[in-house]
C-alpha positions in Angstrom: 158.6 60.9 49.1 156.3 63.1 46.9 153.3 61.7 46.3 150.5 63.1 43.4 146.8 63.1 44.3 145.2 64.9 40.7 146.8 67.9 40.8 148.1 68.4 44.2 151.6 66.8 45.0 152.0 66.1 48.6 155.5 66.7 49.8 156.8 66.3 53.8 156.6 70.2 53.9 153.1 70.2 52.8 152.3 68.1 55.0 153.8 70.0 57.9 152.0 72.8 56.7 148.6 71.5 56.7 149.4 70.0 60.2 150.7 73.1 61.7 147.1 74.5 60.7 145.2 72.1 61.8 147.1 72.7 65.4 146.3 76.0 65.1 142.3 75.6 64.5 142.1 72.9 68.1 144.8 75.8 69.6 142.6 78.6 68.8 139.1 76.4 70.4 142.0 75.9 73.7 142.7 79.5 73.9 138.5 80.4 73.3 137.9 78.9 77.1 139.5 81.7 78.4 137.4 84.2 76.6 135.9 85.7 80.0 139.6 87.4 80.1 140.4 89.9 78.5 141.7 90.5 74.9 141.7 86.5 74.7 138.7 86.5 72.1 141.2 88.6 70.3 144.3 85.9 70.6 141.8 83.2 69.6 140.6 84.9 66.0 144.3 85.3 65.6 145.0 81.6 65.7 142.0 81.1 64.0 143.3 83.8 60.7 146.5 81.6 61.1 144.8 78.1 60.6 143.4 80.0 57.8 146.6 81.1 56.1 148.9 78.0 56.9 146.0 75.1 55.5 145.7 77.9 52.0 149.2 78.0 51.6 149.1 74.2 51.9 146.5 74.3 49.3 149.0 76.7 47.4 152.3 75.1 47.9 150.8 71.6 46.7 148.8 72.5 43.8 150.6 71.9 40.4 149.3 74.3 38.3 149.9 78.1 38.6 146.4 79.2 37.9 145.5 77.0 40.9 148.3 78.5 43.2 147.3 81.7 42.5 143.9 81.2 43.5 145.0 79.5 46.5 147.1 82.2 47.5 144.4 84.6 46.8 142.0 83.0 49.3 145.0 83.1 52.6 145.1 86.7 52.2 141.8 86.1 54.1 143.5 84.8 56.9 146.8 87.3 56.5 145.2 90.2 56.2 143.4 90.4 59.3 146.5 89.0 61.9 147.6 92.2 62.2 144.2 93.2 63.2 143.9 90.4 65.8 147.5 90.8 67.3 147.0 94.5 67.9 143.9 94.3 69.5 144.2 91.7 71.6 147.7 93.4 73.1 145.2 96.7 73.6 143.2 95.1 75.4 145.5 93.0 77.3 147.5 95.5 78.1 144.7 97.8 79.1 142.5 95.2 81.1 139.7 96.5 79.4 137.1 93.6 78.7 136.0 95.3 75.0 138.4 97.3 72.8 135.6 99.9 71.6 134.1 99.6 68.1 135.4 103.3 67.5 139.0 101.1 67.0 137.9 97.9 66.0 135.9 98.4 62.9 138.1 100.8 61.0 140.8 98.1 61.3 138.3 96.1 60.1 137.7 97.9 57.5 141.1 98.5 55.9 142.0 94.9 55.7 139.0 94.1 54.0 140.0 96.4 51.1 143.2 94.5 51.3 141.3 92.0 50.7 140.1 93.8 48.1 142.9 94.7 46.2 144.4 91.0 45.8 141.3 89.8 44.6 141.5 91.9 42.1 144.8 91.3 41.2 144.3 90.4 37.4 143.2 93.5 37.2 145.9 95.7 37.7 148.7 94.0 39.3 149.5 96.6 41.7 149.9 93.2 44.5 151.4 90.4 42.4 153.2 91.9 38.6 153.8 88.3 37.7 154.8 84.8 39.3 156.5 81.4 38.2 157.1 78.0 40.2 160.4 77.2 40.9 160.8 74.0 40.0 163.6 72.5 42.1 161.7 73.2 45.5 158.0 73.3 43.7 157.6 77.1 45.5 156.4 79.7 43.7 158.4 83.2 43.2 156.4 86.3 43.1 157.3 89.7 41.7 155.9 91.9 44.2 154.1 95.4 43.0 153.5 98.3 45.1 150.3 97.2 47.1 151.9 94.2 48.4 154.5 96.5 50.1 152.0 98.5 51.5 150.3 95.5 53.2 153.9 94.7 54.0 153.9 98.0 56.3 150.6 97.9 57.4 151.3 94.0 58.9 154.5 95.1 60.4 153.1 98.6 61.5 150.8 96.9 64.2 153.1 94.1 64.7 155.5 97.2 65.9 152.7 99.0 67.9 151.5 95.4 69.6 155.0 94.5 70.8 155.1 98.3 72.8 151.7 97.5 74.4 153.3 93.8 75.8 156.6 95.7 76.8 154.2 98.2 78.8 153.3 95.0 81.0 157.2 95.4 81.9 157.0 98.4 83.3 153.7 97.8 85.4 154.1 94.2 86.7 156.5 93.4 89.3 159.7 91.3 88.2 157.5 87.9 89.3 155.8 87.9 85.5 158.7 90.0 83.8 160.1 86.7 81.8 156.4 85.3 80.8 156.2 89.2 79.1 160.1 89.0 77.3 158.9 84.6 76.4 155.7 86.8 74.7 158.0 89.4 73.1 159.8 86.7 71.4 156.3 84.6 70.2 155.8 88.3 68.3 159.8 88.2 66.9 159.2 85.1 65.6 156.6 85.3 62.6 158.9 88.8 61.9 161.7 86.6 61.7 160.0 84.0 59.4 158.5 86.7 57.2 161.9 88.1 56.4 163.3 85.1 55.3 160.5 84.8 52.8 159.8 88.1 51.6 164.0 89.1 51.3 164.8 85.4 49.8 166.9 84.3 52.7 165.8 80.8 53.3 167.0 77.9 52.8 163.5 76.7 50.6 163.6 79.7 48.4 160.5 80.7 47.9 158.6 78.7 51.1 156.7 80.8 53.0 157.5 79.9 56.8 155.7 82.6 58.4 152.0 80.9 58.8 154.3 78.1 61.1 156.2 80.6 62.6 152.6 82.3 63.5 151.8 79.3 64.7 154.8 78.9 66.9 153.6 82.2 68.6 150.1 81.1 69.6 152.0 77.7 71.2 153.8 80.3 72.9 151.1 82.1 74.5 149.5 79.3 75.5 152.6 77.4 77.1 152.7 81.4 79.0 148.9 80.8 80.4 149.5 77.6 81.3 152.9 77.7 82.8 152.2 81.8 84.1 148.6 81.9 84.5 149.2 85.6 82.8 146.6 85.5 80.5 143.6 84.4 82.8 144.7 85.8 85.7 146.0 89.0 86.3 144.1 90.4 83.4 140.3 89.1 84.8 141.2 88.2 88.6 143.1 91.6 89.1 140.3 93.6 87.1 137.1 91.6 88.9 139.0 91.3 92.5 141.0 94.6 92.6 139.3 96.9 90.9 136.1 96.4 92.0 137.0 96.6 96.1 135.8 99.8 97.7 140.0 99.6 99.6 142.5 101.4 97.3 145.0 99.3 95.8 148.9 100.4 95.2 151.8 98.2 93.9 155.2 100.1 93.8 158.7 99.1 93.2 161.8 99.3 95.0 162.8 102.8 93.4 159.1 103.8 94.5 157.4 103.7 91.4 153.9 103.0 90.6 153.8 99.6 89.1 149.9 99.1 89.6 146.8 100.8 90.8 143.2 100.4 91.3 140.1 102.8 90.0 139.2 103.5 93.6 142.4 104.5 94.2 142.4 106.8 91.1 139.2 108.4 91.8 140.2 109.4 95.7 143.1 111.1 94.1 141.8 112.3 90.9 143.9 110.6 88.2 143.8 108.6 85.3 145.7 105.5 85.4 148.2 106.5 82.4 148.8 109.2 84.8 150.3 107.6 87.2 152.1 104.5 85.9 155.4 104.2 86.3 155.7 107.6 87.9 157.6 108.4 91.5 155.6 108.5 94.5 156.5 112.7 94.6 154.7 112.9 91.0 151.8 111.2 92.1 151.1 112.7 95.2 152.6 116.1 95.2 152.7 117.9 98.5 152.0 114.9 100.2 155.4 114.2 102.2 153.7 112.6 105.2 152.0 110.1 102.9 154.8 109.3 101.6 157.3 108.7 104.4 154.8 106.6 105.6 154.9 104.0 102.4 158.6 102.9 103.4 160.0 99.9 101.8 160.3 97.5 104.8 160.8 93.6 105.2 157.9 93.8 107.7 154.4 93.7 107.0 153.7 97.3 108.5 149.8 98.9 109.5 149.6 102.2 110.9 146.9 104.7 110.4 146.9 108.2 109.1 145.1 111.6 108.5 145.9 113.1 105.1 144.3 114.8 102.0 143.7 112.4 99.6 140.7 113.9 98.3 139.3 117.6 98.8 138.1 116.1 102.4 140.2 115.3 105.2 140.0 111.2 105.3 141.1 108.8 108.1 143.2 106.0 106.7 144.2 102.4 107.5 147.1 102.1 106.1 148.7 97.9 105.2 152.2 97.7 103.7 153.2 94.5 102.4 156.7 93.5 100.7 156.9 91.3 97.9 159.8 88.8 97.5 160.9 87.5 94.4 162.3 84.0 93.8 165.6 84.9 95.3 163.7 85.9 98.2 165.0 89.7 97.6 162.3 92.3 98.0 161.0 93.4 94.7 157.9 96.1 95.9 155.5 96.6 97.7 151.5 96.6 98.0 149.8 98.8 100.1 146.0 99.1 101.1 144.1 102.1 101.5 141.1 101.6 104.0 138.8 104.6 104.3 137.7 104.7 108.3 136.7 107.8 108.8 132.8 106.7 109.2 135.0 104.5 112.0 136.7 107.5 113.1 133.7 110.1 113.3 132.2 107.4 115.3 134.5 107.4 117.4 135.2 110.6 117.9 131.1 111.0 118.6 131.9 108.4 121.3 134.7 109.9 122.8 132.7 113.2 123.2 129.8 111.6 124.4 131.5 109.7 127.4 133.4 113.1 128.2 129.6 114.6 128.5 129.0 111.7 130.5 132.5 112.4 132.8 131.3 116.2 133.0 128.0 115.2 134.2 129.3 112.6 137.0 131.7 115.5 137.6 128.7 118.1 138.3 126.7 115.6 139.8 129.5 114.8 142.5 129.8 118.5 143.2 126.3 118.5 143.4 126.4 115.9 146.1 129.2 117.8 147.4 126.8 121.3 147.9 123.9 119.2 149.3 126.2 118.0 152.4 128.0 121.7 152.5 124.3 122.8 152.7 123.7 119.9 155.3 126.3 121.5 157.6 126.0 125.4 157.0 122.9 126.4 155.4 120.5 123.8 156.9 122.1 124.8 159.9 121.4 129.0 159.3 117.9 128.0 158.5 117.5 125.6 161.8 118.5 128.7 163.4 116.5 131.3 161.8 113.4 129.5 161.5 113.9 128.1 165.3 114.1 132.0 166.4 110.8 132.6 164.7 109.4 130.0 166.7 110.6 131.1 170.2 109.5 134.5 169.0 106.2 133.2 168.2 105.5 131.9 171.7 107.1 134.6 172.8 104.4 137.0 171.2 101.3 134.8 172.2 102.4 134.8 176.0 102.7 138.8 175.6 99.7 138.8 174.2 98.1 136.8 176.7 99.4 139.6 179.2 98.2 142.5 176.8 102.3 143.7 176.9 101.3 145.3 173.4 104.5 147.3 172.9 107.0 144.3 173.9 104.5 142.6 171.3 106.0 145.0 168.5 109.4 144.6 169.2 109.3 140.7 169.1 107.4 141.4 166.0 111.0 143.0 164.6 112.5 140.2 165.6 110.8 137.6 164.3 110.3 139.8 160.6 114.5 139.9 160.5 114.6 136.4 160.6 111.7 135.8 158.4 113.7 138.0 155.9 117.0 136.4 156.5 115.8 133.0 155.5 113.6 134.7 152.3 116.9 135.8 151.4 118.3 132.2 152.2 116.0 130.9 149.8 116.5 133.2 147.5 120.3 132.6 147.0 119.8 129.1 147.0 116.8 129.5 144.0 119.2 131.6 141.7 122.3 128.8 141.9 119.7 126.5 141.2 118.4 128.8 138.2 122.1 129.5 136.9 122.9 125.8 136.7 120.2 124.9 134.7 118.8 128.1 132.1 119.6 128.3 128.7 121.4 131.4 128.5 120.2 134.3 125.5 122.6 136.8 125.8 121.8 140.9 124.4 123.5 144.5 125.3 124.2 145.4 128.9 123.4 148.6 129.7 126.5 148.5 131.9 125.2 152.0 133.6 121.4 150.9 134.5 122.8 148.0 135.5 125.3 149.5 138.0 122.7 152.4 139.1 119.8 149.3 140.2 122.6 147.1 141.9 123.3 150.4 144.1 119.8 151.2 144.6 118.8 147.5 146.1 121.5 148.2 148.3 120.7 152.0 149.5 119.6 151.2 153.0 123.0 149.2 153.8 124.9 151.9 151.9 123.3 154.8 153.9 123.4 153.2 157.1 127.2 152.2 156.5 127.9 155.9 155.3 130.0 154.0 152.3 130.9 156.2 149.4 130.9 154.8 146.0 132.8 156.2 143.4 132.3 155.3 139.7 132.9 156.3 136.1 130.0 157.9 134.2 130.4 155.8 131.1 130.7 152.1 131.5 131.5 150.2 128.3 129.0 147.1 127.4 129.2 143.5 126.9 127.3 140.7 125.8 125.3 139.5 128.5 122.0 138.7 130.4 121.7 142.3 132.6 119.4 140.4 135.6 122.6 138.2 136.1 125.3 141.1 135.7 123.2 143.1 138.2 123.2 139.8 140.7 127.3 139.8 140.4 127.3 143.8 141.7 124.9 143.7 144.0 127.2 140.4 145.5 130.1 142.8 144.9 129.0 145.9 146.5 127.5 144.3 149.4 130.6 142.8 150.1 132.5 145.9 149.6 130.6 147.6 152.3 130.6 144.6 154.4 134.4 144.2 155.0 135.2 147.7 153.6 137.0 149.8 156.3 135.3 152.5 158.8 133.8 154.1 157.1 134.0 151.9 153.3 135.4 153.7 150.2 134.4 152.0 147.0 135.9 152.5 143.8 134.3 151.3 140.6 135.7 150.7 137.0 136.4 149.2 133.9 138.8 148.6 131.2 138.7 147.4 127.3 141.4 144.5 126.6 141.6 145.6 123.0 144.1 142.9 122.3 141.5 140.1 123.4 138.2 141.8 122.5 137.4 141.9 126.0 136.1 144.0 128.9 137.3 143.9 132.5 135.1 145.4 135.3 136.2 146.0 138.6 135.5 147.1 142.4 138.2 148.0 145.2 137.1 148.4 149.0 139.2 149.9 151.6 139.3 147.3 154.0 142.1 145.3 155.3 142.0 142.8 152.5 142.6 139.1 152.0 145.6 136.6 152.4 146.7 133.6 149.5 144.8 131.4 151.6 141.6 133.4 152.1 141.5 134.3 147.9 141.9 130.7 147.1 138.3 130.1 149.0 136.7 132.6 148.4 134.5 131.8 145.2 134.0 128.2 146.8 130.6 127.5 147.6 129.3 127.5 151.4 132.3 129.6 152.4 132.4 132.9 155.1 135.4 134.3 156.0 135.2 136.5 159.0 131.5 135.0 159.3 131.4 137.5 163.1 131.3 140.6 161.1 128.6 139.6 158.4 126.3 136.9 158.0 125.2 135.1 155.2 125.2 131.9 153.3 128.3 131.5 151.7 126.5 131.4 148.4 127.4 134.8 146.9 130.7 134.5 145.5 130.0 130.9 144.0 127.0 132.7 142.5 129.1 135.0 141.0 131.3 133.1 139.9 128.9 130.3 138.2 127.1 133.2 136.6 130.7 134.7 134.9 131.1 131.5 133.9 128.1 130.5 132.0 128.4 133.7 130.3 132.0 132.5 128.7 133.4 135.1 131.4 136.0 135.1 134.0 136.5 136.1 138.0 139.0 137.2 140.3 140.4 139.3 143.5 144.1 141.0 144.0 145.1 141.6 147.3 148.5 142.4 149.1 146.4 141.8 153.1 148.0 145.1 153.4 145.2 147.1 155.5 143.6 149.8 154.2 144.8 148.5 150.5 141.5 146.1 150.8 140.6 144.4 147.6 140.0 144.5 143.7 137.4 142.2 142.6 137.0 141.8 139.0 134.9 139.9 136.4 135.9 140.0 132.4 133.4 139.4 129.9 133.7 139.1 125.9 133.4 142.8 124.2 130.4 143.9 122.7 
């Protein structure tokens, strides 16, 4: 029953009224807990602008006198006027993740309900809100007759109320189906208040007049808060995602089943150069266009799936870790998929500086084990030449003093010949051995050959064998140059040549040349002999080190050919011989070197 206390009547709906505020006061100091998360500062003014409204229009609704109502519900528009404010910010920043909606947005909004505000203050005035008002007094309510500010409020309330609803429904499109009915349960806390306010404003309720939209505002904060409570939506995916997800150097990418971009992180963004709103809810070709290889790789599968991958993501080439994991829903049907981006390609370099360093390492063993190799081919053929030599000098030499001793002066000088042609054969011993060992380890500068001096010093070294062998040696007048280091081109024809003559036919015939490989930007040089020429067999030795073929008809170390051969090679070169064995046909030895 009714009961009066001075001029106030207290009636069961005022009492509900001033209830339902005071819920929405302890409900707003609830919701302020979570204020770490984002936009929830927001959510709590809004309960508080509620409490505000409902316990005025308590004041308003129990007041007897008109003058008093008035004033009453002159003081909720305090409350009223800023919900919309509230609401609207706190789905911006909600939706957003954004800890702080910038001032730049806030303070205008601010602003313009404050001259709301404003105007029904000042009401008496000019009655541009309220023209005139009367209590009805069957249901003690009081009937306005609204003027044209109070419709433009009217807009302006349901104008954000509009925009804030789009911004929730956005959290539709980029949450997976797991939190898609704690977003339609917060769609329907905004419909109710709309639903409430219509009933007042259009006169379709059953306590004309009654004002049910503070409770039904109230309904909508329970709402929310049953959603945190029941969903963990409000202080979790907004701060955990943001603190965890965003902040983790891995990049972060939530798609659906029709591979759509549900969710992102900024580390993500900034390796592909995009704004979120960019890529949300867009196809995996839109956000990475010309990226096929990516993409086949991001496959829905029922399988957790790693594999790793080279692609573009950025204007450098990065190494990628690559972790695909489906998401289920209740149903246990897959809904998505996340997948992890893990930059190794510090790992990767390092790797790659590993990999190259131990095949250095295998290339040394390598030449060290052919090293080892030449020292016991030296054991059983040079070692052996210069036992030999050196042992000959030594029989000559007590050869000599017992001549001497017998004053035989002119058998003297011929043993003296004797012992200087093995004193010179094992100089020039030494002397091939010294320029393997110099090959193998100089740094190589390389300049213009003079492909003509070169040839014309080779053939004068060699003048007393080529006059004594009666060789003829014919050669082009121009020679075309390369890049190389002339001492070592002149070693390779001075190995040539003398080979030429030595296994040339009675008496040898030497042809020189040369040839541009245009195609390659190379030059090939070459010498022919006239001698009987080599087998398969024989060519496959021949530029192996510590090897004579037909060692009766010239003697040497084996060396020269390896020389050759190791000194074309350090100069980025290659060597070779053609024969057919055919007698008379001899051979073509040849070396190419890069163009100059």
């Amino acid at each position: 029953m009714p009961h009066e206390i001075g001029n106030y009547l207290i009636t069961p709906l005022g009492i509900f009224l001033l209830v339902s505020g005071a819920a929405g006061i302890f409900l707003a100091l609830y919701i302020s807990k979570f204020k770490q998360s984002p936009g929830i500062g927001y959510l709590a003014m809004l309960q508080l602008s509620t409490a505000i409204w409902t316990i005025f229009y308590f004041l308003e609704y129990s007041a007897i006198k008109l003058d008093d109502r008035l004033f009453w519900s002159k003081l909720s528009y305090i409350g009223i006027a800023f919900i919309p404010v509230w609401f609207y910010l706190f789905s911006v920043n909600f939706e957003s993740r954004q800890k702080k909606v910038s001032q730049k947005l806030a303070l205008p909004l601010i602003f313009v309900s404050s001259i709301f505000i404003g105007i029904v203050f000042t009401n008496d005035y000019h009655h541009m809100h309220w023209q005139s008002a009367k209590i009805d007094s069957e249901f003690q309510t009081t009937i306005y007759q609204y003027g044209p500010f109070f419709w433009l409020i009217f807009v302006y309330i349901y104008g954000f109320l509009i925009a804030s609803i789009i911004n929730i429904l956005n959290l539709i499109r980029r949450y997976s189906a797991q939190i898609h009915s704690a977003v339609w349960l917060m769609i329907l806390a905004c419909l109710i208040p709309v639903l409430g306010n219509i009933m007042y404003v259009f006169k379709l309720n059953p306590v004309p007049g009654f004002d049910w939209t503070p409770t039904c505002f109230f309904a909508t904060g329970s709402i929310l808060a049953y959603i945190n409570i029941r969903f963990g939506l409000i202080d979790l995916i907004p701060f955990a995602r943001q603190k965890l997800i965003d902040v983790m150097d891995d990049g972060f990418l939530l798609i659906d089943i029709n591979y759509r971009v549900a969710d992102i992180n900024q580390s993500l963004l900034n390796r592909i150069s995009r704004s979120r709103e960019e890529v949300l809810g867009k196809h995996l070709t839109e956000v990475f266009p010309g990226r096929e290889e990516l993409i086949d790789q991001i496959a829905l599968s029922e399988q957790v799936s790693r594999i790793e991958i080279t692609t573009l993501l950025s204007p450098d080439k990065k190494h990628l870790d690559m972790r695909a994991t489906p998401i289920f829903d209740k149903y246990n049907v897959m809904s998505g998929q996340v997948v992890i981006f893990r930059d190794i390609t510090t790992l990767k370099n390092h790797e790659t500086t590993i990999l190259k360093t131990n095949s250095q390492l295998k290339q040394e063993i390598t030449e060290k084990e052919k090293l080892i190799g030449d020292l016991d081919n030296f054991a059983n053929t040079v070692a052996h030449d210069l036992k030999n030599t050196i042992g000959v000098v030594v029989s000559l030499s007590e050869m000599i003093e017992q001549e001497i001793a017998e004053k035989n002066y002119g058998a003297v000088a011929d043993l003296n010949k004797l012992v200087f042609g093995s004193a010179s054969k094992t100089l020039y011993i030494m002397e091939e051995l010294l320029t393997m060992s110099t090959i193998r380890q100089q740094d190589i500068t390389k300049q213009t050959v003079d492909m003509n001096s070169v040839v014309e010093e080779s053939i004068t070294r060699l003048s007393s064998l080529i006059e004594s062998s009666q060789t003829t040696i014919v050669k082009p007048d121009h020679w075309p140059s390369t890049q190389a280091i002339p001492s070592w081109i002149e070693e390779v024809w001075v190995n040539f040549i003398s080979n030429a003559v030595k296994y040339g036919g009675a008496p040898p015939v030497i042809k020189m040349g040369a040839e541009q490989l245009y195609s390659e930007n190379k030059v090939k040089y070459w010498i022919k002999d006239n001698g009987n020429g080599l087998s398969t067999d024989d060519q496959a030795k021949l530029f192996t080190k510590f090897t004579r073929l037909e060692a009766s008809r010239a003697h040497g170390t084996g060396l020269g050919l390896s020389i050759v051969k190791r000194i074309i090679e350090k100069l980025d070169g290659e060597v070779g011989v053609f024969s057919d064995a055919i007698p008379g046909e001899g051979c073509l030895f040849y070396f190419i070197l890069p163009g100059n």
